[in-house]
N, C-alpha and C positions, 0 to 999 in steps of 0.2 A: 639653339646651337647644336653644330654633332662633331662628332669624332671621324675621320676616317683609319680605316684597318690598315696601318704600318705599311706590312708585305705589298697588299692592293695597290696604294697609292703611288709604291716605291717603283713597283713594276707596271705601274700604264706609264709615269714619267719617263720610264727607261725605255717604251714601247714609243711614246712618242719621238721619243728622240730629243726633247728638248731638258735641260739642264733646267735646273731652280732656279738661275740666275734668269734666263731667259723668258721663263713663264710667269715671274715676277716684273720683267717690264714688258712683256704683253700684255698682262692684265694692268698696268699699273696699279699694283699691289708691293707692299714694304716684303723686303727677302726674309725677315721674323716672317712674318704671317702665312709665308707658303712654305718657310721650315716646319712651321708651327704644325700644318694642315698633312704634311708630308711623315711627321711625327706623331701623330697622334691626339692632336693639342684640339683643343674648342675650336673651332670655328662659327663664324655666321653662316644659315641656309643659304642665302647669300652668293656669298663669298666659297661653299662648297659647290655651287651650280656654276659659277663662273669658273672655277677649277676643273671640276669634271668635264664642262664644253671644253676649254681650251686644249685638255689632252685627250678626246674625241670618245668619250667615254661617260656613262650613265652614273651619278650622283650615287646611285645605288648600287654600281657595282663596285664602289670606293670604298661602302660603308664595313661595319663588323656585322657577321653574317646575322640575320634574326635581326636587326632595327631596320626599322621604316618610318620615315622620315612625309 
């Protein structure tokens, strides 16, 4: 499981241009679980690579600075 960095996460979503709502039935993914991810919450490796594709951006530049995944 990992974390993503708050601010990170909050601002490639804003960068993509797509809403939570939106990136949650792209991925079909439950809107909890991309709050969750967008929050700072556990996620699956998973489920943060499917995130990071969708909003055109590296797994790792989502993460808290220093983890490597």
């Amino acid at each position: 499981c990992m974390n993503f960095n708050i601010k990170k996460a909050k601002c490639a979503l804003v960068r993509s241009g797509k809403t939570q709502v939106q990136l949650s039935r792209e991925l079909i993914l439950s809107r909890p679980c991309i709050s969750r991810a967008m929050n700072g919450g556990s996620i699956t490796n998973n489920t943060a690579r499917r995130i990071a594709s969708a909003l055109g951006v590296t797994v790792e530049s989502l993460l808290e600075d220093g983890k490597e995944y």
